[in-house]
C-alpha positions in Angstrom: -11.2 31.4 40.3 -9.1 32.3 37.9 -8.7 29.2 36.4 -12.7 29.1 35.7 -12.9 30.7 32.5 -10.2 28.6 30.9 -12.4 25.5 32.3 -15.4 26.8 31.5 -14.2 27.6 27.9 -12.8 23.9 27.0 -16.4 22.6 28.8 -18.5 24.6 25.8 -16.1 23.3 22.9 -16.7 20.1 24.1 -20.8 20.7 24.6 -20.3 22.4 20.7 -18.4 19.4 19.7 -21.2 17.1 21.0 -23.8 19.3 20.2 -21.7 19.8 15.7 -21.8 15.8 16.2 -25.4 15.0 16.5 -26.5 17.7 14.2 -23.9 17.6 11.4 -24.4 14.4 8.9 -22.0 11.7 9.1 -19.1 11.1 6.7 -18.9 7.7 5.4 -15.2 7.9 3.9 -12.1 9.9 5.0 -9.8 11.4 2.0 -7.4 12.0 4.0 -6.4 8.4 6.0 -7.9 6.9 2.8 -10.3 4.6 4.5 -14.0 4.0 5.8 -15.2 5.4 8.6 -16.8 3.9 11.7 -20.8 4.4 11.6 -23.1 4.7 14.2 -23.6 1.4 15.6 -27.3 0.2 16.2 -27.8 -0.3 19.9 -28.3 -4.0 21.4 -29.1 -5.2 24.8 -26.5 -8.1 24.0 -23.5 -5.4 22.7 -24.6 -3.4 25.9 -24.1 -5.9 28.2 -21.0 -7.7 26.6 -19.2 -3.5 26.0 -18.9 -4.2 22.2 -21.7 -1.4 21.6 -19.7 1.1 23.9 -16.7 0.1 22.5 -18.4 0.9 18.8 -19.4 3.7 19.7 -16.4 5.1 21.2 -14.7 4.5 17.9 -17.6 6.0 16.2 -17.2 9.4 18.5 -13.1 9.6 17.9 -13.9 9.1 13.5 -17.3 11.4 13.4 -15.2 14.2 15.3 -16.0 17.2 14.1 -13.1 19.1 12.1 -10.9 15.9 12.9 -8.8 16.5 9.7 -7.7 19.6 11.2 -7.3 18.2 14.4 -4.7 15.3 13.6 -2.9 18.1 11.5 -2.4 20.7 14.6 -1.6 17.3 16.4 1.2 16.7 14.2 2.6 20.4 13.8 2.7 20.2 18.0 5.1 17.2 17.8 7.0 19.0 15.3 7.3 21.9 17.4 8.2 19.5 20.5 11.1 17.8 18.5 9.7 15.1 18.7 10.1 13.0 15.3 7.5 9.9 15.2 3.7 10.3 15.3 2.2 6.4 15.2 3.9 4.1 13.1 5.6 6.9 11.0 8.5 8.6 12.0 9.8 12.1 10.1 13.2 12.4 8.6 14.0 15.9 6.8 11.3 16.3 4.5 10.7 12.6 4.0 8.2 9.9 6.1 9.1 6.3 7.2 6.9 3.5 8.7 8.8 2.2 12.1 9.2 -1.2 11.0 10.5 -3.1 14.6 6.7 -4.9 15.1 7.4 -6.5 11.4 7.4 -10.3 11.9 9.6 -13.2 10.6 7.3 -15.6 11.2 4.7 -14.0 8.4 7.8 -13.6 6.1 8.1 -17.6 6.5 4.1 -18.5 6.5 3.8 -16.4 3.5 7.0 -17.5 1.7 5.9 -21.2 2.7 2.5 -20.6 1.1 4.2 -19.9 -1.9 6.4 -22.7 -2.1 3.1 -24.9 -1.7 1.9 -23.5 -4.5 4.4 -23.9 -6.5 4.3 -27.8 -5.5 0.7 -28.1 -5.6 0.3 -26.8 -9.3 3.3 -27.6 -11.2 4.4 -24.0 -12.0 7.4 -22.2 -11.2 6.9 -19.5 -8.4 9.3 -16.3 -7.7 9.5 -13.5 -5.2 9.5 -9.7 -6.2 9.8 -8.3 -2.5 9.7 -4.5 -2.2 11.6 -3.2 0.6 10.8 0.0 2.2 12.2 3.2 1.5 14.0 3.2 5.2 15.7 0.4 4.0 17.4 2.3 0.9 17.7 5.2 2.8 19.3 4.9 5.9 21.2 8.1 6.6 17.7 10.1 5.9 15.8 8.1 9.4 16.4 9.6 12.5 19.0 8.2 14.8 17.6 5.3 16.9 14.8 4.8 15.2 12.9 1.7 15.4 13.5 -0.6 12.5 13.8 -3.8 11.4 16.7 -5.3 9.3 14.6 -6.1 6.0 17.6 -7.7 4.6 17.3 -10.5 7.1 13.6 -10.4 6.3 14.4 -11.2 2.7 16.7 -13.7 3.6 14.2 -15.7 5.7 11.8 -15.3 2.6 15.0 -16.7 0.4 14.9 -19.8 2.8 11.4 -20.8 1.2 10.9 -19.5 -2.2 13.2 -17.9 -5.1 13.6 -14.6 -3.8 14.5 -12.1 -7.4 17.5 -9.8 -6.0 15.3 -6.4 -6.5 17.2 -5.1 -3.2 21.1 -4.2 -4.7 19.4 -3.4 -8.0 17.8 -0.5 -6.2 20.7 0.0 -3.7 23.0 0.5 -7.3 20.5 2.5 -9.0 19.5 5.2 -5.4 22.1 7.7 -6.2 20.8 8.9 -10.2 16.9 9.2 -9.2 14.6 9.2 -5.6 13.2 5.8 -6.3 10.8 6.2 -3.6 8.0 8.6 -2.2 8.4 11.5 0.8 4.9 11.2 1.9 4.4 7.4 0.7 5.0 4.0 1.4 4.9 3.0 -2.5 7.9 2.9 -5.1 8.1 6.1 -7.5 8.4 5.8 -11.3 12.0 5.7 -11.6 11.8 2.7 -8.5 9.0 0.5 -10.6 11.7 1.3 -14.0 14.3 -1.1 -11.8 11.7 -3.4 -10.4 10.6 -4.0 -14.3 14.5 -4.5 -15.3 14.6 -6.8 -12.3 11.5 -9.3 -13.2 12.3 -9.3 -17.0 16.0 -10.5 -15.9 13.9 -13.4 -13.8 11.3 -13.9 -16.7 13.9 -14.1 -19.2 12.4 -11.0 -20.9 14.1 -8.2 -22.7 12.6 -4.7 -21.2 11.6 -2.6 -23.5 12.0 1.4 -23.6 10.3 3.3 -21.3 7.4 5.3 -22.9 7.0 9.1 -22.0 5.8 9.3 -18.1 2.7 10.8 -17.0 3.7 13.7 -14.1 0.8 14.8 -11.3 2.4 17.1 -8.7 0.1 17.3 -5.2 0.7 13.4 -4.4 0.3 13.2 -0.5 0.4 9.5 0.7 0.0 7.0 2.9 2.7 8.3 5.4 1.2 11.6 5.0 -2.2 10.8 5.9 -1.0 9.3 9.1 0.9 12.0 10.1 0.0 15.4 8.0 2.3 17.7 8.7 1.7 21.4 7.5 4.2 22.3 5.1 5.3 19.1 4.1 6.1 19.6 0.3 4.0 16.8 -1.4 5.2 14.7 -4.4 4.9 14.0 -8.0 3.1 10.8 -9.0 5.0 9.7 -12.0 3.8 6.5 -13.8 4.9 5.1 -17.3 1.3 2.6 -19.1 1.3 2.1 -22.4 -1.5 2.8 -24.7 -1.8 -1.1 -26.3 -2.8 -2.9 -22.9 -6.5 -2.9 -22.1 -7.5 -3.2 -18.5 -10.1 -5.6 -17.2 -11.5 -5.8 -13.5 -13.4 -8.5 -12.2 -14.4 -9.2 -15.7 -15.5 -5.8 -16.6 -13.1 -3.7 -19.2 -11.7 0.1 -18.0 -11.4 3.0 -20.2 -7.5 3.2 -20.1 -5.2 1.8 -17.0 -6.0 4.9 -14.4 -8.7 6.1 -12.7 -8.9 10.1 -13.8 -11.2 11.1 -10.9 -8.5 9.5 -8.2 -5.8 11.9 -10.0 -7.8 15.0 -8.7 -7.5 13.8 -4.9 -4.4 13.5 -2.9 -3.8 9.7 -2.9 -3.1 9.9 -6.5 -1.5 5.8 -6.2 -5.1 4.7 -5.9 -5.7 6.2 -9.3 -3.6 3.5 -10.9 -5.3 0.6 -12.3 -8.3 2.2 -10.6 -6.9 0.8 -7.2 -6.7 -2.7 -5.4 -9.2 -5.4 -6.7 -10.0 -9.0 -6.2 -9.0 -10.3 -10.0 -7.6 -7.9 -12.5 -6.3 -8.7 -16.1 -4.5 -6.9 -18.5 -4.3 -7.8 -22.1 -2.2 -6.8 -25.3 -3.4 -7.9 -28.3 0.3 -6.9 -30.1 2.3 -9.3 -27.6 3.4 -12.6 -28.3 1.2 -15.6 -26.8 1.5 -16.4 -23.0 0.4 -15.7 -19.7 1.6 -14.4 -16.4 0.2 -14.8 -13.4 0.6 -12.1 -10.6 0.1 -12.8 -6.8 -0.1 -8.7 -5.9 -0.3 -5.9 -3.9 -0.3 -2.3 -4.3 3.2 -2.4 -5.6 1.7 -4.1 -8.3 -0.3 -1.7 -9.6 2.5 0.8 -11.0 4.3 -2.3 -12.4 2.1 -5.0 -14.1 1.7 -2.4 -17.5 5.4 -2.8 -18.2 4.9 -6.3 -17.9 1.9 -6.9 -19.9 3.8 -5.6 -22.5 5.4 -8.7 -23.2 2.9 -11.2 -22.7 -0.9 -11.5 -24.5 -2.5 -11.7 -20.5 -1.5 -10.9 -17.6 -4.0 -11.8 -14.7 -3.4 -10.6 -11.0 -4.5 -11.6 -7.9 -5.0 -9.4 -4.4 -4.3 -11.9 -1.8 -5.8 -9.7 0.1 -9.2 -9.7 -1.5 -9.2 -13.1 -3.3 -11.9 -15.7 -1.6 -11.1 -18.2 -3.9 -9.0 -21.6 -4.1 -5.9 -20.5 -5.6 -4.7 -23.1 -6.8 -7.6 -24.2 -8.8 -7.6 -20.8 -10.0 -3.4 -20.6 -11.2 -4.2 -24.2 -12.7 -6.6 -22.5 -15.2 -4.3 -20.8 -16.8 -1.2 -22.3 -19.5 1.5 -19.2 -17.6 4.4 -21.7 -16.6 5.7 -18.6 -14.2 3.5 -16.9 -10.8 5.1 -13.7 -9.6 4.2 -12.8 -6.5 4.5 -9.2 -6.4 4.6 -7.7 -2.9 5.9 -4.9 -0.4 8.1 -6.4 2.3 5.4 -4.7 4.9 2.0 -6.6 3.5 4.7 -9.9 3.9 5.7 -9.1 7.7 2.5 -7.9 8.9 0.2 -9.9 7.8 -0.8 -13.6 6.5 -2.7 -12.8 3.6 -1.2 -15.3 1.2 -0.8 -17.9 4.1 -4.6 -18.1 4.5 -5.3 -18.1 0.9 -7.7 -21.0 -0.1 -6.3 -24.7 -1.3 -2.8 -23.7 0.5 
């Protein structure tokens, strides 16, 4: 019996949980993971009987939670309090996040890197590797003991086996010690990191970098690794970001004010503000540079890069594997760029096939 208040007490949160569910409206996006969330799924006899509905609806009840927010952030101060260091995929070291990296694959590092080589066969043009690795890999002595990574070295060296491969890995590795070159809370490279990846490509380009203009600084940056796994008291970062004021930004052939979304500044994931985020087809264009074009394969490492690039060349126009329905190679053999620099972090190549199932390769 005197066990029955405590059960009767978690029986009415869960009947106010229910009850805050049904009554409260829906949200359609979560700030915090920085993704959609799962709707109410309409109800068929066919889902029913097959379990997908069930299964929909399961995932609808665990992302319409009420208060989830504050739920998964109690979740992770619990851990903390346990000792225990990993929550999901990202594991706490000090004050800095890591992603646990030992489900990365070799064999998408080689259908990637092969889909690049075809390209580079199938249109004439000269095709390079700008592989970001993570920040766990420049940072070793900051991730826990025994914790579960991959060697990304011998990631890049399987890339290396199919496509040129730009040595961005020891530039970092010489430059960790003056400046972080990475995010706490975020997978992404920081300012001073994109500053060595721009030195790295205009070494492969055969471009002299130019001076880097006066940064832009945003303090309150919580990222990727931080939404997974928000722990209280984390300190957050400083989005720093260097885009100069003579390239014009276009996206799916409509032209930005400027190379960053304002609004996105105001939120936490403050990454997504630059170049307004991840887009099909961008292209950036500056009117004072010489003649030429580059052509970008992309991801989100991209975005904090491509600026100090388009510097040197008249266009500049990027691809998202990711979002790209298109054939490729009809598309690269539109433009007169003799060079296609695939710009990517060395997770999006071991996790996924993005630029393997690209159209025409």
């Amino acid at each position: 019996m005197k066990k029955a208040p405590l059960f009767l007490s978690v029986i009415g949160l869960l009947i106010l949980l229910m009850i805050s569910q049904l009554v409260l409206p829906g949200r359609e996006i979560s700030k915090m993971e920085n993704r959609m969330l799962t709707q109410a799924p309409a109800f068929t006899a066919e889902g029913f009987v097959s379990g997908d509905w069930v299964d929909q609806l399961d995932q609808f009840s665990a992302d319409q939670l009420p208060l989830r927010d504050t739920f998964v952030a109690l979740h992770a101060a619990w851990q903390h309090v346990l000792g225990m260091r990993a929550g999901g995929d990202v594991i706490q070291g000090g004050d800095w996040l890591f992603e646990r990296s030992d489900g990365w694959s070799p064999r998408s590092v080689t259908l990637n890197a092969k889909a690049l080589a075809k390209l580079a066969q199938r249109t004439g043009k000269r095709v390079c590797l700008l592989a970001v690795p993570s920040s766990a890999c420049l940072y070793p002595e900051k991730v826990p003991a025994y914790a579960p990574m991959t060697d990304e070295q011998a990631l890049l060296d399987t890339a290396a086996e199919q496509i040129p491969v730009l040595p961005l890995l020891p530039a970092l590795q010489s430059a960790r010690e003056e400046h972080p070159l990475y995010y706490r809370t975020d997978h992404h490279w920081s300012g001073y990191g994109v500053q060595v990846g721009y030195t790295t490509a205009c070494a492969a380009l055969g471009l002299s970098p130019l001076p880097e203009e006066e940064p832009q600084q945003y303090p309150g940056f919580y990222g990727s690794y931080y939404a997974r796994h928000p722990l209280p008291g984390l300190p957050g970062d400083t989005l720093v970001f260097s885009f100069p004021e003579d390239v014009r930004l276009s996206i799916n052939g409509e032209e930005k004010e400027g190379l960053w979304d304002a609004d996105a500044l105001a939120g936490r994931d403050k990454y997504a503000a630059l170049l307004y985020g991840n887009h099909a087809v961008i292209e950036l264009t500056c009117d004072s540079a010489p003649e030429g074009t580059l052509i970008v394969i992309k991801d989100s490492y991209a975005n904090a890069l491509l600026p100090l690039l388009a510097r040197h060349y008249r266009h500049v126009v990027a691809v998202d594997a990711r979002d790209f329905t298109d054939n490729i190679v009809d598309f690269v053999q539109k433009y007169e760029g003799d060079t296609v620099l695939c710009v990517y972090g060395l997770y999006t190549l071991a996790t996924g096939y993005s630029i393997y199932r690209l159209e025409g390769l």
